[in-house]
C-alpha positions as CSV (number, residue, x, y, z in Angstrom):
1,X,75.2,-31.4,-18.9
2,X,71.9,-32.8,-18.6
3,X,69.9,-33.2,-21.8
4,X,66.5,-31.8,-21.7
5,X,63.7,-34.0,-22.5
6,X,61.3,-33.5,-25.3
7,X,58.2,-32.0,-24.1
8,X,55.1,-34.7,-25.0
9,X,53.2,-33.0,-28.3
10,X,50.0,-32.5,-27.5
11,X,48.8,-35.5,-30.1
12,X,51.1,-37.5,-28.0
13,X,48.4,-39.2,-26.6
14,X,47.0,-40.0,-29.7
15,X,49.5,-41.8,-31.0
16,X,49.7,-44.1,-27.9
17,X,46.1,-45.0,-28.1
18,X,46.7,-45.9,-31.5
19,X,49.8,-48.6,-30.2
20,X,47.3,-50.0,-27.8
21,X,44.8,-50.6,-30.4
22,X,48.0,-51.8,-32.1
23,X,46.8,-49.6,-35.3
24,X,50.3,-50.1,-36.1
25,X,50.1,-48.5,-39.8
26,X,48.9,-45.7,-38.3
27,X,51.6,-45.3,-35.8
28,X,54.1,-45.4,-38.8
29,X,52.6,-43.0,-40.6
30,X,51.4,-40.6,-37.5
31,X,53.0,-37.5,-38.0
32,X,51.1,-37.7,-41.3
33,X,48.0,-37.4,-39.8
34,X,48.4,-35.5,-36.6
35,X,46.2,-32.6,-36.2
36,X,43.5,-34.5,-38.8
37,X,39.9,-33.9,-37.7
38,X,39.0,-37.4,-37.5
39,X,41.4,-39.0,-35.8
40,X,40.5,-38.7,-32.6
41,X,36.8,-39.8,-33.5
42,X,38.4,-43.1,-35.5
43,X,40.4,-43.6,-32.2
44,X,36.9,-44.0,-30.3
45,X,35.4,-46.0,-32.6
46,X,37.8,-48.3,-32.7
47,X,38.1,-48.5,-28.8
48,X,34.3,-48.8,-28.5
49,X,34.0,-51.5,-31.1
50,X,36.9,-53.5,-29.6
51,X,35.4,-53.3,-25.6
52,X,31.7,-54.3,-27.1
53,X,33.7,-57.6,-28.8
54,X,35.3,-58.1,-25.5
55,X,32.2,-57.7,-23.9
56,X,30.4,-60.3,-25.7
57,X,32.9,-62.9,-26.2
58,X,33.3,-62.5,-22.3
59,X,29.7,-63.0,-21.5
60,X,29.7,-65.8,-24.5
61,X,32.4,-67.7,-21.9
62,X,30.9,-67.2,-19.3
63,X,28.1,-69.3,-19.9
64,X,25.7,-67.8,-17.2
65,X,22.6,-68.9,-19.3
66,X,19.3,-67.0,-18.1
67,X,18.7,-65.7,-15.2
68,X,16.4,-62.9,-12.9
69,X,17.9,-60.0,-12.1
70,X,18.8,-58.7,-8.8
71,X,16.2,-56.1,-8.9
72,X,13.5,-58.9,-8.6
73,X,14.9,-60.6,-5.4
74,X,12.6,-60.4,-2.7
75,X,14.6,-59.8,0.0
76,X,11.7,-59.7,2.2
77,X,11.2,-63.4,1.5
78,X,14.0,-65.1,3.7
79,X,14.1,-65.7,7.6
80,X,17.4,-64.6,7.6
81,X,19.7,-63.2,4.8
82,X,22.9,-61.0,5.5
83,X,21.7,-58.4,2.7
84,X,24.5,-56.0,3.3
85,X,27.2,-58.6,2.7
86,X,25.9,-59.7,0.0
87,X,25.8,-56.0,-1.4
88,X,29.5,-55.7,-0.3
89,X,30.3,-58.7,-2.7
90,X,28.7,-56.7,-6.1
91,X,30.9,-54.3,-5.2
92,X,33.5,-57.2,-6.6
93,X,36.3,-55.9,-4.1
94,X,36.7,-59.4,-3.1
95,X,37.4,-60.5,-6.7
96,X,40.4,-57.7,-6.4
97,X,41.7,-59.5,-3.5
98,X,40.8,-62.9,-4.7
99,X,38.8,-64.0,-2.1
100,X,35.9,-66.2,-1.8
101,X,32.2,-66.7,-1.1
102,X,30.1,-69.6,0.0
103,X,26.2,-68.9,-0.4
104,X,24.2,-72.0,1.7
105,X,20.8,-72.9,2.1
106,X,17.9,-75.1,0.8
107,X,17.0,-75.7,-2.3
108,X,15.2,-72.8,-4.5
109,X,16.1,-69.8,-1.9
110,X,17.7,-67.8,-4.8
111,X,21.4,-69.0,-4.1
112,X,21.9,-69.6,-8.1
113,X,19.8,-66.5,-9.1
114,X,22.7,-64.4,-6.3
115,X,25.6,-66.2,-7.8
116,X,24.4,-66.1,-11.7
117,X,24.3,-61.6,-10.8
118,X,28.2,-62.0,-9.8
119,X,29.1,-63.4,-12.2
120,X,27.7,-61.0,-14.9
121,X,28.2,-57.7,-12.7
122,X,31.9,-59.3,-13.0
123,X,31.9,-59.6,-16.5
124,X,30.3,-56.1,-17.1
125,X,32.7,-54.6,-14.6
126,X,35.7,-56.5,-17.2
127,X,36.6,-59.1,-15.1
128,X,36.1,-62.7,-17.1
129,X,34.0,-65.1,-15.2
130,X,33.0,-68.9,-16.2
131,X,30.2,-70.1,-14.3
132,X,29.1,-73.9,-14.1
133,X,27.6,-76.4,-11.8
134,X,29.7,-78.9,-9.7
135,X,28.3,-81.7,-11.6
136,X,29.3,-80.4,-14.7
137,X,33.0,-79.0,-13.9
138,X,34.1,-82.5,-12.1
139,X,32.6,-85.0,-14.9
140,X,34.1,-82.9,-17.7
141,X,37.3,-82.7,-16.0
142,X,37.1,-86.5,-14.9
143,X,36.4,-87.5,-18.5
144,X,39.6,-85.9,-19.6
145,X,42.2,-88.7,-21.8
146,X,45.7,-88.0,-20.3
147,X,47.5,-86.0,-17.7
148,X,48.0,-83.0,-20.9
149,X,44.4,-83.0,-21.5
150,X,43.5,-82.9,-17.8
151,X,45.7,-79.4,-17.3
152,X,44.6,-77.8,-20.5
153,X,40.8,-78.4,-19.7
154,X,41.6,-77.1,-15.7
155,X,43.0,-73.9,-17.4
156,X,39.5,-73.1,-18.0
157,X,38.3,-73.0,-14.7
158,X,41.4,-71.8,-12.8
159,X,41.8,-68.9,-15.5
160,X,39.1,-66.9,-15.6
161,X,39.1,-64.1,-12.5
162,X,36.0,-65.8,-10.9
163,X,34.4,-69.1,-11.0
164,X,31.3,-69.9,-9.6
165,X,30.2,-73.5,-8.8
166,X,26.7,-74.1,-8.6
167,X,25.1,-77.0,-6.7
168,X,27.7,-78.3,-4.7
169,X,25.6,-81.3,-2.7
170,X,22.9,-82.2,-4.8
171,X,24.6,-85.3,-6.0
172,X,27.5,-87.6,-4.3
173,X,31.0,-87.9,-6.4
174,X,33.7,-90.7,-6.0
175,X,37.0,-89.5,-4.5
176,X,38.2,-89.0,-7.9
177,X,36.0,-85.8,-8.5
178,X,36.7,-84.7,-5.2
179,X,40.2,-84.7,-5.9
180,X,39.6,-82.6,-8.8
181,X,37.6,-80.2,-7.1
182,X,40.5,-79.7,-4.3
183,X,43.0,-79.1,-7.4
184,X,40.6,-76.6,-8.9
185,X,40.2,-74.7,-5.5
186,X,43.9,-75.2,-4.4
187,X,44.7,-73.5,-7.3
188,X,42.5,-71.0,-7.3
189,X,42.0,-69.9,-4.0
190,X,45.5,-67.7,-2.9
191,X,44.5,-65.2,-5.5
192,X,41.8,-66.0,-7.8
193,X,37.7,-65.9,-6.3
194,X,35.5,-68.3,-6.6
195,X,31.6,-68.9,-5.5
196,X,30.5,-72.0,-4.3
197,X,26.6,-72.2,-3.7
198,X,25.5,-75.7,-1.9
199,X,22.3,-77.0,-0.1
200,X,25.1,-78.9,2.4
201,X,27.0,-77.3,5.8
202,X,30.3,-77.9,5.5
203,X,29.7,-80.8,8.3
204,X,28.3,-82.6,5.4
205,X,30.3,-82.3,2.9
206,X,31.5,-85.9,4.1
207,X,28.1,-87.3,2.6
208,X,28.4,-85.4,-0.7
209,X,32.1,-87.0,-1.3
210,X,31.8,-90.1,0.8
211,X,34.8,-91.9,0.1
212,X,37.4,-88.7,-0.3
213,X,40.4,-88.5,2.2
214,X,40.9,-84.6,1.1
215,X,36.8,-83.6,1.8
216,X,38.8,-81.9,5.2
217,X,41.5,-80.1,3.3
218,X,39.5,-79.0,1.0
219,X,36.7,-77.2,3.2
220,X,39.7,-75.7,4.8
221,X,41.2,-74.3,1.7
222,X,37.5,-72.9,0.4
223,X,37.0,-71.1,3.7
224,X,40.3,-69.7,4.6
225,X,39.7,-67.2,2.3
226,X,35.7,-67.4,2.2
227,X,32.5,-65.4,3.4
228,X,30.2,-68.0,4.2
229,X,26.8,-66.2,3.9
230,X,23.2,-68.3,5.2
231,X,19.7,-67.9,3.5
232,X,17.3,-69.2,5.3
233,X,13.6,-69.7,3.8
234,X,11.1,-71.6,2.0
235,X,12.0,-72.4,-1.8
236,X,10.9,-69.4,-4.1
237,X,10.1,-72.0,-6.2
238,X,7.4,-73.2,-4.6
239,X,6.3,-69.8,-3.3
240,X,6.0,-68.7,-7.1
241,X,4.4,-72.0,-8.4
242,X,1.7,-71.6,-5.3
243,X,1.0,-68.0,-6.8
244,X,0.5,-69.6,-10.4
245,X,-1.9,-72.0,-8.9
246,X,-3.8,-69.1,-6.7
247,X,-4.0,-66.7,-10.0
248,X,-5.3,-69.3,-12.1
249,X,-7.9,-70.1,-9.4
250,X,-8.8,-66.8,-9.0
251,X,-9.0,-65.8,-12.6
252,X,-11.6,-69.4,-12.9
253,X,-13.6,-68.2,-10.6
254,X,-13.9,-64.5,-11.3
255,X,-15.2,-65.9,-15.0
256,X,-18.9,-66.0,-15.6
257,X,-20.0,-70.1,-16.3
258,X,-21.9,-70.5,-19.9
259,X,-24.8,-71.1,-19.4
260,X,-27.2,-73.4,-21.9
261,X,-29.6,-72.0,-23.3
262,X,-33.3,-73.4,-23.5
263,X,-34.4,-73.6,-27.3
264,X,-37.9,-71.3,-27.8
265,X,-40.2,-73.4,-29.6
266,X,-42.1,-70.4,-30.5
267,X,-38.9,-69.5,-31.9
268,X,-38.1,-70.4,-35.5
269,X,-34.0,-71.2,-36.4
């Protein structure tokens, strides 16, 4: 004959919340305090403490540094900009599926500002993220002492659910930092995303690692997986520092000048 399972008490719950918070003194001693009016308020202060920790020690890796929010991207700035892709990808389904996303154009179209949002929707959503430029990832990991050192110090950029590399063609590597860049995106890119922004087509790439023999296999790896998305416009940059210069014109001229005044010599003082 069958034996009937235990129905679940109704402070069942409860008492597993407490294991995941691994409250483990309280999970001894539950029965003790089942039914207790606080417990369930303890429970979600404990939870809410712990996910504002992981919050900030996520964002603290991440190492996004400042940045503008989306809300202040003029989309109305750029020639051409697939908007509604890049909408799909703050959705962070392809960091789910571990997929990829290449964001090119010139310098100062808001490719960094775009990839710096990812990667903190990502961490808000509770995904961890670890954002860096290309400059930075390949001379930190090319300055490593050792084959041990090298794979602890590419844990932390093939660990975290996304990495984004900023600034991929601004400056040229030897073929030794582009071999570390294809180890950091062959590991990464069956199942962990990553963002690349770059002022280079892919053509070029050739330039930006000139003396590489992988620059081909590692394009291919990048994109197999990748939504290459275009901006094309004038740097924001130089858009914003023209309307400095125009406001400061304008706020000169729209000031009365001092003018001297002629002493009164009938005027004493």
């Amino acid at each position: 004959m069958a034996q009937r399972k235990t129905p679940p008490t109704p402070d069942e719950p409860l008492r597993e919340r407490a294991k995941a918070l691994g409250l483990w003194g309280l999970v001894d001693h539950f029965d003790e305090y089942a039914g207790a009016d606080w417990l369930e308020g303890l429970l979600q202060l404990e939870e809410a403490e712990r996910q504002r920790r992981s919050l900030e020690r996520r964002i603290k890796n991440a190492r996004i540094g400042r940045f503008k929010p989306l809300a202040d991207f003029d989309w109305s700035w750029p020639r051409k900009v697939d908007r509604e892709l890049i909408e799909d990808l703050f959705t962070l389904g392809f960091i789910e599926q571990g997929r990829h996303a290449v964001l090119v154009g010139a310098n100062g179209v808001g490719k960094t500002t775009l990839a710096q949002n990812l990667a903190h929707q990502a961490v808000l959503r509770g995904h961890t993220a670890r954002f860096t430029t290309a400059s930075e990832m390949l001379n930190d990991l090319a300055t490593q002492d050792g084959p041990a050192a090298l794979a602890r110090r590419l844990r932390r950029y093939c660990r975290p659910s996304l990495l984004v590399i900023d600034e991929v063609g601004y400056l040229s590597y030897d073929s030794r930092h582009a071999d570390l860049l294809f180890e950091v995106v062959s590991r990464r890119h069956e199942d962990r995303s990553i963002v690349v922004t770059t002022n280079r087509v892919f053509r070029e790439w050739k330039e930006v690692f000139p003396n590489a023999t992988c620059v081909v296999a590692l394009v291919d790896r990048l994109v197999h997986r990748a939504e290459i998305i275009s901006i094309d416009a004038d740097s924001y940059r130089l858009k914003e520092a023209k309307a400095r210069e125009a406001g400061r014109v304008k706020k000169k001229r729209g000031t009365p000048a001092t003018r001297r005044r002629t002493p009164n010599p009938n005027k004493g003082g």
